[in-house]
N, C-alpha and C positions, 0 to 999 in steps of 0.2 A: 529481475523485476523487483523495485519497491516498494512498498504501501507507504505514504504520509498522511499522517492525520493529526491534527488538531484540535483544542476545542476550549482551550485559553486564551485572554487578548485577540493580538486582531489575527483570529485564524485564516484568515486568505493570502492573511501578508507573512506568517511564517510559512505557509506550503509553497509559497512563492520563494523565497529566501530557498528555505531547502530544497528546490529545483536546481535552484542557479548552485548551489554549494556542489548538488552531487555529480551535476553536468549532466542532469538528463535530455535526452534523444528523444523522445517521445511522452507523453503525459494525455490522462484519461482528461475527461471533464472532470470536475468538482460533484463530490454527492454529501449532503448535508445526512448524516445516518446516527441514530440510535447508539447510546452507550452501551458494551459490551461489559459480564463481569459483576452487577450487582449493586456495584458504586453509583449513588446519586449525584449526578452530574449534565451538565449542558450537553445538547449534539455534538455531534464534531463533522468536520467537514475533512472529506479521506479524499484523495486520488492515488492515480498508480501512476509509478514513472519507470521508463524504461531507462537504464542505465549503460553505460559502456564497458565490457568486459571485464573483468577484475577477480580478484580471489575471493573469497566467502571472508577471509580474515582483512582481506583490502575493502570490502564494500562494510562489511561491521565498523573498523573505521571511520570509516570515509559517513554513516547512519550516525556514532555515538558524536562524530563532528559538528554534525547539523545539527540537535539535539541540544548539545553544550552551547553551541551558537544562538539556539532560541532558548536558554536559560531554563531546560529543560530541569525540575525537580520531582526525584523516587521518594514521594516521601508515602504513596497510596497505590498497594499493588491495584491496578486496572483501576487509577485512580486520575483527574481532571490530568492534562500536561499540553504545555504552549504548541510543543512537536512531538510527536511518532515518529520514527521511523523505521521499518522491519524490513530485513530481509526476506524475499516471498519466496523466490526461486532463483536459479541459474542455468536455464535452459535445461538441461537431462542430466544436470550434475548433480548426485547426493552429498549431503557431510555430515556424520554424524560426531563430528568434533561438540560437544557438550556446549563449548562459547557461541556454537554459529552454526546447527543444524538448519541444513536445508533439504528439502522443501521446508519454510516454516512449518511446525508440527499441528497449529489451527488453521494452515490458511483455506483446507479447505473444507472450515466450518463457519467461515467467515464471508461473509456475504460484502460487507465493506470493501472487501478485497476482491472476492473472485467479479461481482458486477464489474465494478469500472475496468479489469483485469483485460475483459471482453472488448471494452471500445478501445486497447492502444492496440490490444493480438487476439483477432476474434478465433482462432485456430488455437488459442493455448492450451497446452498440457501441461497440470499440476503431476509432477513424477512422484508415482506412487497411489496416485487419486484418477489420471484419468484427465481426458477431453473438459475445459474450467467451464465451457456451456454445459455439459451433461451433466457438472458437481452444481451449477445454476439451478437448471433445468429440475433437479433429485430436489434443491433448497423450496423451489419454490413449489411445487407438489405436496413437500410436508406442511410448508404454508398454510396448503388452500384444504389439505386430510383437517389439520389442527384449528381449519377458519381463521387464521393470524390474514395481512395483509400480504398481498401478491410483491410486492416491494419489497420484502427482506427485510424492513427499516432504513433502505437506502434510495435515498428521494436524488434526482437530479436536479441542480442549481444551473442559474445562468452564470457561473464561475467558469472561466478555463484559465488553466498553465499554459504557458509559454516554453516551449521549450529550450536551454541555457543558452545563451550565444556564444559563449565560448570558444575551440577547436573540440570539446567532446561533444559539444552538441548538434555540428555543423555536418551535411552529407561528407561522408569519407575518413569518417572521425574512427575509432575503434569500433570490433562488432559489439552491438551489443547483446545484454547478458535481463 
């Protein structure tokens, strides 16, 4: 599972590009959500995409590709950038390889991420964190304890992904991850 997010140029037309680059199988709708991190900056617009099997060191790749492809620049840690792309999970696989820990280590503080998470695998489990509706479920109770808004900062859009045409995107293609 991928998170893509955006919130440079034309954000719907790079989360679209990196669909088609990673060969995703499935994809969330669009949620137009809150900058994370401190940095003043635009929304971004996040989806989840479901990817076809591969190693933690093959899907890092295959993220810093898409990234480079959208002219993606580090110049501001958790600062503006064309693409995201992060590795979220790989099914019940951990790695605590330093280049490409998985479970992501925020994802599930990440509301961008675990919502849309729920419309591609309403059943997912974040390894390590638990059922991604109960880490939902935990986000938006501290919400409503704190009065913040029921939403998380994650609004849904009349936006959807498409999923790749490809052979990875197509029924019978790799499992995926």
């Amino acid at each position: 599972m991928l998170s893509v997010g955006s919130n440079l140029g034309d954000r719907l037309a790079h989360l679209r590009a990196a669909v088609e680059a990673l060969g995703a199988l499935a994809c969330s709708p669009v949620y137009e959500t809150d900058p994370v991190g401190g940095v003043e900056q635009d929304d971004f617009l996040n989806a989840v995409v479901l990817v076809p099997a591969a190693s933690p060191r093959e899907l890092l790749a295959a993220a810093q590709a898409a990234e480079t492809a959208a002219r993606r620049v580090r110049q501001v840690h958790w600062g503006p950038r064309t693409l995201d792309v992060d590795v979220i999970a790989l099914g019940t696989a951990t790695s605590d390889d330093p280049e490409i820990l998985i479970p992501h280590p925020e994802a599930h503080r990440r509301a961008f991420v675990c919502v849309p998470w729920l419309d591609v695998e309403p059943g997912a489990i974040l390894p390590s964190h638990g059922p991604v509706a109960e880490i939902v479920a935990a986000m938006r109770a501290a919400a409503a304890r704190a009065g913040e808004p029921s939403d998380l900062g994650v609004r849904p859009t009349a936006h959807r992904l498409e999923p790749a045409a490809g052979p990875a995107g197509r029924a019978g293609g790799p499992a995926p991850r």
